[in-house]
C-alpha positions as CSV (number, residue, x, y, z in Angstrom):
1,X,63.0,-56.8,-139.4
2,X,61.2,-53.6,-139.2
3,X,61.7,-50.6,-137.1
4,X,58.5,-50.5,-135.3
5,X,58.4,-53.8,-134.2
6,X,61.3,-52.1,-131.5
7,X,58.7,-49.5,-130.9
8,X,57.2,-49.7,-126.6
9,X,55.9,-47.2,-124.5
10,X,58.7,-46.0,-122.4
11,X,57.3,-43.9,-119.5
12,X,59.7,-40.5,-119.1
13,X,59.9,-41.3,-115.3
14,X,61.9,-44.5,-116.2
15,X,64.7,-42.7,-117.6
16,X,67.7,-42.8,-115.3
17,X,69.3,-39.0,-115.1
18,X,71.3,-40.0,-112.4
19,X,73.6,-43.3,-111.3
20,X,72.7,-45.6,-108.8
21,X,74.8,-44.3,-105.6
22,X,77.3,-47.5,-105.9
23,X,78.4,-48.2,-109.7
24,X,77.2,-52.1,-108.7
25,X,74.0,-51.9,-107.2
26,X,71.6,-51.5,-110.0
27,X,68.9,-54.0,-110.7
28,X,70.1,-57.1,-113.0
29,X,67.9,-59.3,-114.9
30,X,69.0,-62.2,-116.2
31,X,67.7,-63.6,-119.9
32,X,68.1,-67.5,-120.9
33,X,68.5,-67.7,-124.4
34,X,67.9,-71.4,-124.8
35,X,65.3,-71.9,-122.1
36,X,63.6,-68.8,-122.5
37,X,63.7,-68.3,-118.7
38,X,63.5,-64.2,-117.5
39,X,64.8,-64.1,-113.8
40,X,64.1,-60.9,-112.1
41,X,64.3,-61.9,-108.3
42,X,66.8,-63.4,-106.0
43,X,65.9,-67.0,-104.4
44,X,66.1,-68.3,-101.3
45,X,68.5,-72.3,-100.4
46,X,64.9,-73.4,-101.5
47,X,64.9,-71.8,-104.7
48,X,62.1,-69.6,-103.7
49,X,62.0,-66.3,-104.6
50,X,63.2,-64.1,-101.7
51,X,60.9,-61.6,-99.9
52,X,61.7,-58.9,-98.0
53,X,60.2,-57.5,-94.5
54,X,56.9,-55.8,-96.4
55,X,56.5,-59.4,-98.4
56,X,57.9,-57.5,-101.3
57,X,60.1,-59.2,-103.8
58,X,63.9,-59.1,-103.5
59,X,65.3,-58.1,-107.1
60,X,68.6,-59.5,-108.3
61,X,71.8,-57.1,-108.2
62,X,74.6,-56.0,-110.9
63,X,76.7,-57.9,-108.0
64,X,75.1,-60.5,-108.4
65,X,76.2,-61.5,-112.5
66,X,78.9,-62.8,-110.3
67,X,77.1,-66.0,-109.3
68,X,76.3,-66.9,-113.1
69,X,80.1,-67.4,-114.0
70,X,82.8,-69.7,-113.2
71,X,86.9,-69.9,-113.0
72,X,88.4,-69.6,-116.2
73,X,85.4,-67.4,-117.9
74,X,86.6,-64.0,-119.7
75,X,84.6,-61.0,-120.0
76,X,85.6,-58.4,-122.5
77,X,85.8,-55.3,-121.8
78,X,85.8,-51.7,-123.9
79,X,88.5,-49.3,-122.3
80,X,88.4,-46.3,-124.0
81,X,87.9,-43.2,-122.4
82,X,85.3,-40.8,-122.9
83,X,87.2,-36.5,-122.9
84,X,84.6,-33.3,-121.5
85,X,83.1,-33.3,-125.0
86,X,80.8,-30.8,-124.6
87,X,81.7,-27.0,-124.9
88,X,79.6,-23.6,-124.4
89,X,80.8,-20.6,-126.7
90,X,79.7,-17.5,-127.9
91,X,79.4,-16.1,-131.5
92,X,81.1,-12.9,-132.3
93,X,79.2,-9.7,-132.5
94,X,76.0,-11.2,-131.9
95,X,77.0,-12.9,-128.6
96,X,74.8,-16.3,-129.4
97,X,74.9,-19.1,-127.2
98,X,76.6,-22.0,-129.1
99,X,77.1,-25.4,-128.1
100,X,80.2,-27.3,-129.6
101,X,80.3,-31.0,-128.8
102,X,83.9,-32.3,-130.0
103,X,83.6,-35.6,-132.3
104,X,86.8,-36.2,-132.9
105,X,90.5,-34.0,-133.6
106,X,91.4,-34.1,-137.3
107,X,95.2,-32.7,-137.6
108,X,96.8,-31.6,-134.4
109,X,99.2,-29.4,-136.1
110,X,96.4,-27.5,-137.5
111,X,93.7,-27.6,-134.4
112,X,91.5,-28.7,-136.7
113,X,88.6,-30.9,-135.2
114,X,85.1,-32.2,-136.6
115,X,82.5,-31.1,-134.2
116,X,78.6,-30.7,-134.0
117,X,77.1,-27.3,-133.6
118,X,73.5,-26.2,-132.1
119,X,72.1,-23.7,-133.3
120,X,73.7,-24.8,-136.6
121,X,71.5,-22.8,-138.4
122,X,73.5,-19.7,-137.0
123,X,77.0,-21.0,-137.8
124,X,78.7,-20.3,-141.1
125,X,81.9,-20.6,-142.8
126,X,84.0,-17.7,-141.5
127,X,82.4,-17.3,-138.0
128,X,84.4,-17.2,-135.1
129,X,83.0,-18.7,-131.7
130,X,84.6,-17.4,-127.9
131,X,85.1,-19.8,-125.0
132,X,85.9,-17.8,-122.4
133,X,84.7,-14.2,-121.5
134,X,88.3,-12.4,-122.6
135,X,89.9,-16.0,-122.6
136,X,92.4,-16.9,-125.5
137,X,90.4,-19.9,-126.2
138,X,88.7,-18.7,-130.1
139,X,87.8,-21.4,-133.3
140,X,87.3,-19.9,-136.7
141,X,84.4,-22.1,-138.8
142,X,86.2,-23.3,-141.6
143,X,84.0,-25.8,-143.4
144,X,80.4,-27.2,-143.2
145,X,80.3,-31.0,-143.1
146,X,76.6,-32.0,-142.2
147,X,73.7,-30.5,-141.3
148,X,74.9,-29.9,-137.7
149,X,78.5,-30.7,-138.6
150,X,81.5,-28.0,-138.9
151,X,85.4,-27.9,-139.0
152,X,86.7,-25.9,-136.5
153,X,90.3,-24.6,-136.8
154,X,90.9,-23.6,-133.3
155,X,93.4,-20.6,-133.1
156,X,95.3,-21.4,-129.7
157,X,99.3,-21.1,-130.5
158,X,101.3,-23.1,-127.2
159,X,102.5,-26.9,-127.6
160,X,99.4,-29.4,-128.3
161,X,99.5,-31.0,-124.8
162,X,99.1,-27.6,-123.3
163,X,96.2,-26.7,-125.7
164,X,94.2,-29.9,-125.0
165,X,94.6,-29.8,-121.3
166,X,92.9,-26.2,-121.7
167,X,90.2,-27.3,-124.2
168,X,88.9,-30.0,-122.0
169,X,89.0,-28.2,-119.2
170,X,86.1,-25.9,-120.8
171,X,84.5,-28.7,-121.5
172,X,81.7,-30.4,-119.8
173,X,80.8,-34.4,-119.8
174,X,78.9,-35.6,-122.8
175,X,75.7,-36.8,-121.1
176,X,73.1,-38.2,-123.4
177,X,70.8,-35.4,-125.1
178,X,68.0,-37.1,-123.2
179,X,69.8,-36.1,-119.6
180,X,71.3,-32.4,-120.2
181,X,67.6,-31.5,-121.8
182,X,66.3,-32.1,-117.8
183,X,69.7,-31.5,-115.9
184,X,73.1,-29.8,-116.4
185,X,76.2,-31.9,-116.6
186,X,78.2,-31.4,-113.3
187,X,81.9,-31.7,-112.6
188,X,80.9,-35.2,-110.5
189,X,79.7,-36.4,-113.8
190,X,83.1,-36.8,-115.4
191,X,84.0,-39.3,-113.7
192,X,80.6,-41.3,-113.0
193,X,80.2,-40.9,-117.0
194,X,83.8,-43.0,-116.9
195,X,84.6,-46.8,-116.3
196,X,86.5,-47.6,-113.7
197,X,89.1,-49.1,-116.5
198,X,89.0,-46.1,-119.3
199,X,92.4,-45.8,-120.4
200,X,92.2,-44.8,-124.1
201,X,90.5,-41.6,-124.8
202,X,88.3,-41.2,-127.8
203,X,85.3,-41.6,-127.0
204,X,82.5,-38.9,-126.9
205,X,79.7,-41.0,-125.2
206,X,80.5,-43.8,-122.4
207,X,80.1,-47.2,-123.1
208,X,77.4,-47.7,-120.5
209,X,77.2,-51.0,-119.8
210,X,80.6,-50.9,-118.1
211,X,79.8,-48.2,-115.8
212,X,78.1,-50.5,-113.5
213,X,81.2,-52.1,-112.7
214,X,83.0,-51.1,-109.4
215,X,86.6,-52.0,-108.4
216,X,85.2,-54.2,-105.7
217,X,83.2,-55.8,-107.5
218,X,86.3,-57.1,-110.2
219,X,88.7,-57.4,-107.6
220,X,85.7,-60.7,-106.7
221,X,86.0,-61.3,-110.2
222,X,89.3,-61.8,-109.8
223,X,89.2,-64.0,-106.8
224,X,87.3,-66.5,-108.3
225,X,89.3,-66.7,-111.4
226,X,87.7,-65.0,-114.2
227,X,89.7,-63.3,-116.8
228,X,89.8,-60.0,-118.2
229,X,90.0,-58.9,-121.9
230,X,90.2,-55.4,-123.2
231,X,89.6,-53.8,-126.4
232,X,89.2,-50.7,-127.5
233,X,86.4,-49.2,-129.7
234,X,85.6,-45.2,-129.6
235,X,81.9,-44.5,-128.6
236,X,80.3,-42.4,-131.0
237,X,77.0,-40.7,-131.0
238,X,75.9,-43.2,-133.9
239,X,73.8,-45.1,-131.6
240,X,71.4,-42.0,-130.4
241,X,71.1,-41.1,-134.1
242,X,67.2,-41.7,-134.7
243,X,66.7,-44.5,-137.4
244,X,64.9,-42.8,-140.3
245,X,63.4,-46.5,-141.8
246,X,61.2,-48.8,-141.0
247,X,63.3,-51.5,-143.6
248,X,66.4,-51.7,-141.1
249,X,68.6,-53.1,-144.2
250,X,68.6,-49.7,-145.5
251,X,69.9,-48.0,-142.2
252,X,73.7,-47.0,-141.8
253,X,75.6,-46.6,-139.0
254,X,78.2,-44.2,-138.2
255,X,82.2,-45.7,-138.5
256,X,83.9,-45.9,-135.2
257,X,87.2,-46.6,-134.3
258,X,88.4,-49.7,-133.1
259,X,91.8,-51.4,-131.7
260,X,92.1,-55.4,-131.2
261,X,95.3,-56.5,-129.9
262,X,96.9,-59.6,-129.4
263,X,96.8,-59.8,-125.9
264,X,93.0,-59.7,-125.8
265,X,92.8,-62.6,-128.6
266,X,94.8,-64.8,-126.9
267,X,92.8,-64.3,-123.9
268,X,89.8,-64.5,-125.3
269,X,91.1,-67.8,-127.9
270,X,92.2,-69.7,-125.0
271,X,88.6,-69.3,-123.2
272,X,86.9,-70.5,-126.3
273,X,89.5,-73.2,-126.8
274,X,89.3,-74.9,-123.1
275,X,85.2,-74.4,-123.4
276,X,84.6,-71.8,-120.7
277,X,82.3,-69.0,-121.2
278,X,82.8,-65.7,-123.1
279,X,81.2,-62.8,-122.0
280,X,81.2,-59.0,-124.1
281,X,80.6,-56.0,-121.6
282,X,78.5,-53.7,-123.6
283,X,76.5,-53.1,-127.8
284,X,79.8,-51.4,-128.2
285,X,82.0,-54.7,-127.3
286,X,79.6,-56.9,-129.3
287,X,80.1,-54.6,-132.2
288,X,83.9,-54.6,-131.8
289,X,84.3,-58.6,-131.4
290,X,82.0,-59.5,-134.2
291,X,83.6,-57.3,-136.6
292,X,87.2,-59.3,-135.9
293,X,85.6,-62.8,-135.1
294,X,87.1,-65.2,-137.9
295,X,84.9,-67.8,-139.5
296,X,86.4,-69.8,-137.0
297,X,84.9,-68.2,-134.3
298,X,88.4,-67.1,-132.7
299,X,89.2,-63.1,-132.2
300,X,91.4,-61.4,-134.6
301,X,93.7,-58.2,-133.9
302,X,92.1,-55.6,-135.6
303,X,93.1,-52.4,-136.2
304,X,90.7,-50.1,-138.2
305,X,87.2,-48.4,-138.1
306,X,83.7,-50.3,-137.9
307,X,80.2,-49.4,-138.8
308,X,78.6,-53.1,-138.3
309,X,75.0,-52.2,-137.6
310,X,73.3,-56.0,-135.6
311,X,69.7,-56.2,-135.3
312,X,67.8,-59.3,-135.7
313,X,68.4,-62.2,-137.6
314,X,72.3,-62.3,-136.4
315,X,74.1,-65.4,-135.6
316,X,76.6,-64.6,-132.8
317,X,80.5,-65.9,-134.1
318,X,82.0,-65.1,-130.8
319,X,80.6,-64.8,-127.3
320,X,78.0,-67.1,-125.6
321,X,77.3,-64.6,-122.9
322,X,76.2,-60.3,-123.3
323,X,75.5,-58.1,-120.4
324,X,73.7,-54.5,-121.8
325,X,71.1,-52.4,-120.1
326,X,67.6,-51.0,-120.8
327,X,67.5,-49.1,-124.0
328,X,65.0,-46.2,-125.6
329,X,62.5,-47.8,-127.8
330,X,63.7,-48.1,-131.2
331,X,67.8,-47.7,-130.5
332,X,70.1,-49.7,-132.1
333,X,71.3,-50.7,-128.6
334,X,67.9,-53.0,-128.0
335,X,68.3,-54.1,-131.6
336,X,71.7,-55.6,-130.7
337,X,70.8,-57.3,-127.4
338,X,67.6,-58.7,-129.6
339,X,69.8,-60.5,-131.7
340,X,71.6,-61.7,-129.4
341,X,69.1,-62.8,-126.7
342,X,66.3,-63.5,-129.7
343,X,63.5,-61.0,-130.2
344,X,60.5,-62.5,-129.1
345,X,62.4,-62.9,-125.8
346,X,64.2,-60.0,-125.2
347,X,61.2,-58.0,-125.9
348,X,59.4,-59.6,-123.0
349,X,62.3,-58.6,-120.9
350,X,61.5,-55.5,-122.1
351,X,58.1,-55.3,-121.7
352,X,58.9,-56.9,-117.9
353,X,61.1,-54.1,-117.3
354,X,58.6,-51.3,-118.1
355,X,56.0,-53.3,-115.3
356,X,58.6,-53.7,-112.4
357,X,59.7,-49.7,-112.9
358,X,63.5,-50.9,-114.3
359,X,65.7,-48.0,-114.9
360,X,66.2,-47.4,-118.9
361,X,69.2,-45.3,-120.4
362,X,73.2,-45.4,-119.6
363,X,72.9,-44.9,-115.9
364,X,69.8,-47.2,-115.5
365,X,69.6,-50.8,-114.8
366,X,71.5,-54.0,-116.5
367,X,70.3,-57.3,-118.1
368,X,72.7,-60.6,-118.8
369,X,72.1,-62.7,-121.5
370,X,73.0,-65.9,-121.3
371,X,72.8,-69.1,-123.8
372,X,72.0,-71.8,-121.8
């Protein structure tokens, strides 16, 4: 497929800058792949759709992807944990603003770390950048890796627990570019830019999808028997790169790390096995799972890095269920959930979601696809 057939008009006041005020209360609309049904509203015993004291339509719930799954279901969940990624220096002598967004650490013994700089046009090979105002915290500029990219060697002598606790905690929360151009990351953010099961760190953007998921809301889950899978895969900032062709064969996506252990697999086997319904939380879950699906269709441990790019045509070999939310025109996010949902459907969802004001973007609203 082409690039601009993901192209729609995406009004600015539909980007959400800020989460709904309880993680599970966002709109949900609900995609059936094999019907080609869109549902958007709640109904009433009568299957009517419900209205509300104005005569205004009642729109379905995140809470309510509850009442399209049954005992003995699994969803699959990514738990890694997204770290303060975002830091504010100075450069010596001239005193420049800098911002350093951490990527990833490269040799702890060293401090060495791959980050992205802005302006990178002012950073060079040799340049020192300050943290603090008379703070210890100092990096030295040791190589150029991209365009924006650098090594830093970060020259901070105590034990390394002690000199990441003191990192991070100059760090700020890595909000999407499109958010921190309109509002400042706040120390609240942190944890609503977190799922409520992060428990790996690595990752330097949150995988969104997830965040809509409250503790009430699984302990339910729980109650009526659905199981849980996690796996692990390192959110990167690959999926907010812009694609630079229109022929999407010819677009590469950045690698990200990803962990697949037994426990998951077995979980998620013995779903498939008895016939019950698999569900992937999240592009970055879908991504994971169909990089370790066997030709069988079962999930494999994996243990390695990923850079599996799905847009349309893509036969699924694991899940039969995807929840995702609303996505910026042309983002490899919508590309995925196209695939998955089919194009000509999804993009009516889309198109939907733009009329009835949806929220787009990490904190905005949610869709389930389901195959049925």
């Amino acid at each position: 497929m082409k690039l601009s057939q993901f192209k729609f008009k995406l009004p600015e006041s539909l980007v959400a800058l800020e989460p709904s005020y309880h993680r599970d209360e966002c709109r949900l609309m609900v995609i059936h792949r094999k019907s080609e049904r869109i549902e958007t509203t709640k109904k009433d015993e009568n299957g009517e759709d419900m209205k509300d004291e104005e005569g205004k339509p009642v729109f379905l719930d995140f809470r309510n992807v509850l009442d399209y799954f049954d005992e003995n279901d699994t969803f699959i969940f990514n738990d890694t944990q997204v770290f303060p990624a975002r830091l504010y220096g100075t450069k010596e002598k001239t005193d420049a603003k800098i911002e350093v967004f951490l990527l990833r650490e490269l040799n702890e013994e060293l401090r060495l770390w791959d980050v992205l700089v802005e302006p990178a046009r002012k950073i060079r090979i040799g340049n020192k950048l300050f943290f603090e105002e008379d703070g210890p915290m100092v990096a030295e500029v040791i190589d150029n890796t991209t365009s924006r990219g650098r090594t830093l060697r970060f020259l901070y002598d105590c034990p390394h627990d002690e000199f990441k606790k003191e990192l991070f905690a100059l760090g700020s929360a890595p909000l999407p570019r499109y958010i921190v151009d309109k509002r400042a990351a706040t120390e609240e953010d942190m944890e609503l830019f977190q799922t409520i099961y992060a428990r790996n760190e690595g990752a330097v953007t949150a995988p969104s999808t997830g965040l809509h998921f409250s503790r009430e809301l699984m302990k339910r889950m729980e109650i009526k028997g659905i199981n849980f899978a996690y796996i692990t895969l390192h959110c990167g900032l690959g999926n907010f790169d812009s694609i630079e062709v229109e022929d999407l064969t010819k677009h590469k996506m950045n690698s990200e790390q990803v962990i697949i252990k037994k426990e998951a697999c077995d979980i998620v086997n013995k779903t498939k096995e008895e016939g019950h319904r698999v569900c992937v939380v999240g592009v970055s879950t879908a991504r994971a799972t169909e990089t370790s699906v066997g030709t069988d269709g079962l999930l494999k441990e994996f243990d390695g890095w990923t850079n599996k790019f799905i847009f349309p045509p893509y036969e699924f070999g694991l899940s039969n269920a995807m929840i995702g939310n609303f996505y910026h025109p042309e983002s490899t996010m919508m590309m995925t959930e196209c695939s998955f949902g089919g194009y000509d459907l999804v993009y009516e969802a889309y198109r939907q979601a733009v009329s009835l004001e949806y929220k787009f973007g990490c904190f905005g609203d949610a869709m389930l696809i389901l195959d049925d």
